[in-house]
C-alpha positions as CSV (number, residue, x, y, z in Angstrom):
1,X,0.0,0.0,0.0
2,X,1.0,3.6,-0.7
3,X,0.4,7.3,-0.1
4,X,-0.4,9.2,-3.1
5,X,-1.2,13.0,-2.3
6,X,-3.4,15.3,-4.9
7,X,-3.0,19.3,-3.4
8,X,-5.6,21.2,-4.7
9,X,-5.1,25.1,-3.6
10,X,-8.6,26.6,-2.9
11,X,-9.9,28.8,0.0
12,X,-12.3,26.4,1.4
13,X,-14.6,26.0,4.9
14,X,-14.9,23.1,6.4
15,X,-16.3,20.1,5.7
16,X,-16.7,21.0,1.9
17,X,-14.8,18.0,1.3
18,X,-16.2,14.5,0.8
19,X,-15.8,11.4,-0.6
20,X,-18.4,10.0,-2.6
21,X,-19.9,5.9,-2.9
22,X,-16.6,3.3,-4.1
23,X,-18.3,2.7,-8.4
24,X,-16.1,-0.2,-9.6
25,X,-15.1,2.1,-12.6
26,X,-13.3,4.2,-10.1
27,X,-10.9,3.9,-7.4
28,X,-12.8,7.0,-5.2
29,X,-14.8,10.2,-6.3
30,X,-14.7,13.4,-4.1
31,X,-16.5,16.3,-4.0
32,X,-15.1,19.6,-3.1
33,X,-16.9,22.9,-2.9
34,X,-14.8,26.7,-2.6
35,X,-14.8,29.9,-1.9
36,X,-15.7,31.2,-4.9
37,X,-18.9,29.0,-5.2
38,X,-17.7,26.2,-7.5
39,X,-18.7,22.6,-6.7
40,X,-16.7,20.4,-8.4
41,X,-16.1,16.3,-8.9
42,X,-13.6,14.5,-9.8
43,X,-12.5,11.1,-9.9
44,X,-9.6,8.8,-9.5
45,X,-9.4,5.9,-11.9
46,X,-7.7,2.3,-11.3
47,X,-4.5,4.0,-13.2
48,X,-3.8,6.5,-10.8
49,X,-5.6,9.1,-13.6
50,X,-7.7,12.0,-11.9
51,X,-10.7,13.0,-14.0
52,X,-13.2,16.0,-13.4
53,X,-16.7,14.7,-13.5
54,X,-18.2,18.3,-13.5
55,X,-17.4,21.3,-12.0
56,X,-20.4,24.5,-11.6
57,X,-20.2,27.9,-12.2
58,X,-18.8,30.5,-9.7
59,X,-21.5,31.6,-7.1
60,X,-21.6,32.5,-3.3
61,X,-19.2,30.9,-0.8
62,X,-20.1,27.0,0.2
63,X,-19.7,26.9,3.3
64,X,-20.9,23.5,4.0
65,X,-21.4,20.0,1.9
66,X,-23.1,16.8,3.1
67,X,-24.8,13.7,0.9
68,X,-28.2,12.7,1.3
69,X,-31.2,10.9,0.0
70,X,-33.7,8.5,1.0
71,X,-33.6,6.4,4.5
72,X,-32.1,2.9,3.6
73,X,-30.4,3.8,0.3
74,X,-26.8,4.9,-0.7
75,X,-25.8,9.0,-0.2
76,X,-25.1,10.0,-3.3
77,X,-26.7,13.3,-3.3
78,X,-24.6,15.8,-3.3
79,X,-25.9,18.9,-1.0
80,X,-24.2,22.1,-0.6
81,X,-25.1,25.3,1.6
82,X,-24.2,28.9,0.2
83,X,-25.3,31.9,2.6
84,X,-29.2,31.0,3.1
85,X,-30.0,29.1,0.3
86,X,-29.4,25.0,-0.1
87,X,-28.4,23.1,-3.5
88,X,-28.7,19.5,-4.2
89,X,-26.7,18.4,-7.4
90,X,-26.7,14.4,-8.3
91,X,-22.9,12.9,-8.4
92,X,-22.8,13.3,-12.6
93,X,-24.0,17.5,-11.9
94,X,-27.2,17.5,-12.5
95,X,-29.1,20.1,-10.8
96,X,-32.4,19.1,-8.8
97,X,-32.8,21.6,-6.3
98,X,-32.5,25.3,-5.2
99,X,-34.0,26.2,-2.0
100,X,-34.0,29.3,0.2
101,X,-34.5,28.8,3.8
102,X,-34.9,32.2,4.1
103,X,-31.9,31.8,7.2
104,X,-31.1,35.6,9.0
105,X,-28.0,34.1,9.0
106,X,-25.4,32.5,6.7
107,X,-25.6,28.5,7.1
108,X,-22.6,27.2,8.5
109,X,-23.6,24.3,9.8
110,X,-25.9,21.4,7.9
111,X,-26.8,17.8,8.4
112,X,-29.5,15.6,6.1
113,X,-31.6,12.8,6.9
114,X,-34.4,11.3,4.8
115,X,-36.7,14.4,3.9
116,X,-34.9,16.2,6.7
117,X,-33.1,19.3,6.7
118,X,-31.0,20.7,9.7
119,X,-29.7,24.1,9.1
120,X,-27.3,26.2,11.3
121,X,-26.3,29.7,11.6
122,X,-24.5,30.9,14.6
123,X,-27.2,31.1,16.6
124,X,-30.3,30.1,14.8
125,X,-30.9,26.5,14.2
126,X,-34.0,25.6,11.5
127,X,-35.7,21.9,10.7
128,X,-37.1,21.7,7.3
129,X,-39.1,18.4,6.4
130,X,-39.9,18.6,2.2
131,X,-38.7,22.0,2.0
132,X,-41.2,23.4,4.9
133,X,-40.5,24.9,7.8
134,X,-40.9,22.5,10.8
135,X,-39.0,23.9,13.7
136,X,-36.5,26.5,15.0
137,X,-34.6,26.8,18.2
138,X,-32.2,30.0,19.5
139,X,-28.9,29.2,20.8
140,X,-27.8,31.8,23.7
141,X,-24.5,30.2,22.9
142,X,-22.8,29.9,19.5
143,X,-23.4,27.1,17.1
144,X,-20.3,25.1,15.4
145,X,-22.1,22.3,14.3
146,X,-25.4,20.1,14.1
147,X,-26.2,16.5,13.4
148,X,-29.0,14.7,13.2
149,X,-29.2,10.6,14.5
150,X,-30.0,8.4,11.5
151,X,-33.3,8.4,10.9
152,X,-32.4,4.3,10.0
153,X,-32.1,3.3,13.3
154,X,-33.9,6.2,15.6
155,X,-37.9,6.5,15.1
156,X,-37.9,9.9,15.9
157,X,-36.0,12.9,14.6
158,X,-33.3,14.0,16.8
159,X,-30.8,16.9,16.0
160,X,-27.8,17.4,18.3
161,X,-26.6,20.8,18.6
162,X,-22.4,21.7,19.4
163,X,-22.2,24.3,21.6
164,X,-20.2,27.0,22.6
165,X,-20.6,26.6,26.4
166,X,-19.0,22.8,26.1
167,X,-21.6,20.8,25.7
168,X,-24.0,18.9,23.2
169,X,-27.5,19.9,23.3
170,X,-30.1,17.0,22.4
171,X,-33.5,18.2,20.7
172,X,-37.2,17.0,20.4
173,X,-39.4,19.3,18.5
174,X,-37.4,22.3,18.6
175,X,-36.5,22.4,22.3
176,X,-33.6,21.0,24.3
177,X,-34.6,17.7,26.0
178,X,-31.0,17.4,27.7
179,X,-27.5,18.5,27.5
180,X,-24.1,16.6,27.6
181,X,-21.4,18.3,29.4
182,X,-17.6,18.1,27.5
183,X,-14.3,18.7,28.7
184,X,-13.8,21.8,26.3
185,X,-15.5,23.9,23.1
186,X,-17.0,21.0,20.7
187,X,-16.4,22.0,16.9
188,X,-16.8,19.7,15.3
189,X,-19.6,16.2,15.3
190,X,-19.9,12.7,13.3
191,X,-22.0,9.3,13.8
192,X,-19.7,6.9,15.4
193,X,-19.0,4.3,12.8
194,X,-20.9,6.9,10.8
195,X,-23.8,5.2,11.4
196,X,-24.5,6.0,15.0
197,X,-22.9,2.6,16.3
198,X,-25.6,-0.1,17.3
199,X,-28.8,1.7,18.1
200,X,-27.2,4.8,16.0
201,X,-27.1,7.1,19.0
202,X,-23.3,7.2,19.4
203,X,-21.7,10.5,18.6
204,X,-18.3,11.3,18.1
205,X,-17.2,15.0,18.8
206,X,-13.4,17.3,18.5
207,X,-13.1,20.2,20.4
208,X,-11.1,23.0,20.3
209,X,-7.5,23.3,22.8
210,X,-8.9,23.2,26.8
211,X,-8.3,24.4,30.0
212,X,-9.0,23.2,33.0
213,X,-8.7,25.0,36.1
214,X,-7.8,23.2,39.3
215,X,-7.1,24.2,43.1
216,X,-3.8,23.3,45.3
217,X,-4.9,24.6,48.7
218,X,-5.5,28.2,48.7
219,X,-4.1,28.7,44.8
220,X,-6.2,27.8,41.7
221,X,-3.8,27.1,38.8
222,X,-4.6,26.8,35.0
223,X,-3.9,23.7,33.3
224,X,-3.8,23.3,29.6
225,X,-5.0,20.3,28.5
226,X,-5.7,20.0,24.8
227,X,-9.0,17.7,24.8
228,X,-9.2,16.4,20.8
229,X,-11.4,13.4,20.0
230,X,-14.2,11.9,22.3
231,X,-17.4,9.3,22.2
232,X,-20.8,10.1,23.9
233,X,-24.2,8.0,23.9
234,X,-27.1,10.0,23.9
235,X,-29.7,7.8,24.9
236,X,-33.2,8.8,25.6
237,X,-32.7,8.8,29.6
238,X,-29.7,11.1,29.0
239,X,-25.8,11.4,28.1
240,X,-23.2,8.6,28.7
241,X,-19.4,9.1,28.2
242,X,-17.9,6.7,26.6
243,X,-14.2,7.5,25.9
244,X,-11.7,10.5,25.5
245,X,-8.6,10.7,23.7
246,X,-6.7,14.0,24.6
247,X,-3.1,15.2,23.5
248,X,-1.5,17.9,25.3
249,X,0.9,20.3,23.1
250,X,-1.5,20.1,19.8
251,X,-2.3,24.0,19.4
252,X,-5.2,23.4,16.9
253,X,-8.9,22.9,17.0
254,X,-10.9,19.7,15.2
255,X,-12.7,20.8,11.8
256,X,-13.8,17.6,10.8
257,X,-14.0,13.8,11.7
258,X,-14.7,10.6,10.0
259,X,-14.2,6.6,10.1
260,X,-12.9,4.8,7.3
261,X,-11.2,1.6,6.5
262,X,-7.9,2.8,5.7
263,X,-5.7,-0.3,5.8
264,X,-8.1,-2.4,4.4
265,X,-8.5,-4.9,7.8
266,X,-12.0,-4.1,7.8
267,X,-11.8,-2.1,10.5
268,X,-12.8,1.5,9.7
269,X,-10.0,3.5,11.1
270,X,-11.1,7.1,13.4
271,X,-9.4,10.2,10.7
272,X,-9.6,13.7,11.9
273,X,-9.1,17.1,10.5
274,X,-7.1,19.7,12.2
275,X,-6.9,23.4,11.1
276,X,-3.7,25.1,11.8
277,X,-3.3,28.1,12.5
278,X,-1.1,29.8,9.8
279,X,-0.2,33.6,9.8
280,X,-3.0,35.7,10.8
281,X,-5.2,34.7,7.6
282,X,-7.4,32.4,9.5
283,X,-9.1,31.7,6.2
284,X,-6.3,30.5,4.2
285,X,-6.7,26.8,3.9
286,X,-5.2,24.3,1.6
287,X,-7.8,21.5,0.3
288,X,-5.1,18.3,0.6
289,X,-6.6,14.9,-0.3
290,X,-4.4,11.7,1.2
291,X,-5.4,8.4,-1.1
292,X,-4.3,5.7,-0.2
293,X,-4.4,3.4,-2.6
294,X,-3.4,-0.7,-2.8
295,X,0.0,-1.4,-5.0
């Protein structure tokens, strides 16, 4: 097995990178959306070749791309978020919706299930079901991501919300049924397993770098500890921690998360997404695609 690495030097948010369904004409498809609007696919053939599959016309920023379509079937919907409005282009380019959710503020945080829609801004949090309005919550605190449980395995719809004030805040019909405290700022969520584990309410979450303050007699001191990667069940009676993996020294906070069989074991392997910090550009990011690919 080797590394081969494709740099691709756009301004990009994040998660506007994702790989597509394995076709046994290709070796993998991604998608990747930019800056400047332009959703584009391409593909890597069995000869190392890298084809563009389509590639749109310059528009608003994306700032966020998931897959979708019905409950039970393969993701291959391609759906992108730009400022309020939602686009859903097929994995050859074809166009099959436009749809404003008429958002006060930009999306920057999406997640689709079924006929489901869970939109983000900073604040404001919407649930659309076939395009119509079917929910909203305010956040006091500021949003950095949402997911919704797979509608495969849970009966009833339930977004989780990444919070500013550490913690994961569960919802039924717009309101918060119960929070799960974290060691530090979440910013970034993903289905365990990416399908939620067992009964699909496992939740993996990355946080930004934390501090924890502790006491030694009469002194408080401030310890930093960089929490990174942790697991959380959110059953119906409430939270349960499952694991943490922290890493002190790491200056960087997780942008993205997701599991994948990289060594081909069978295991799907936990791969995270760190953004670094560089200059004072905080923007400035460099799309880098890792395929690893069997000699």
């Amino acid at each position: 097995m080797f590394v081969k690495q494709y740099s691709v030097y756009l301004y990009v948010a994040k998660k506007t990178l994702i790989q597509l369904s394995f076709s046994s004409q290709y070796l993998c498809q991604v998608a990747l959306g930019d800056q400047e609007g332009v959703l584009q696919v391409f593909s890597v053939k069995k000869n190392n070749d890298v084809s563009q599959v389509f590639k749109t016309l310059p528009g608003k920023e994306i700032s966020r791309m998931e897959l979708g379509g019905a409950l039970g079937t393969v993701k291959d919907k391609i759906f992108t978020a730009a400022a309020s409005e939602v686009r859903g282009h097929t994995k050859k380019g074809k166009l099959f919706l436009s749809f404003d959710t008429g958002m006060t503020e930009p999306i920057r945080s999406m997640s689709i299930t079924g006929n489901d829609l869970l939109v983000a801004g900073a604040h404001v949090y919407s649930h659309f079901r076939d395009c119509r309005d079917a929910g909203r919550y305010l956040s006091e605190d500021v949003v950095s991501d949402v997911l919704a449980l797979p509608g495969e395995k849970v009966p009833q719809l339930t977004p989780v919300l990444a919070c500013g004030d550490r913690s994961l805040k569960v919802l039924r019909e717009s309101s918060v049924a119960f929070g799960a405290e974290l060691p530090g700022p979440p910013t970034a969520l993903q289905l365990f397993y990416n399908d939620g584990g067992e009964k699909g309410d496992e939740v993996l979450y990355g946080t930004e770098d934390g501090k924890v303050k502790k006491k030694y007699g009469e002194h408080e001191h401030e310890k930093h500890s960089f929490y990174q990667v942790g697991l959380v069940q959110l059953t119906r009676q409430g939270p349960h921690a499952q694991w943490l993996l922290e890493r002190e020294g790491v200056h960087s906070a997780i942008q993205c998360i997701d599991n994948f069989d990289v060594t081909g074991d069978g295991v799907r392997d936990l791969i995270i997404g760190r953004w670094f910090k560089e200059r004072k550009d905080l923007r400035r990011r460099k799309a880098i695609i890792d395929l690893r690919l069997k000699a």
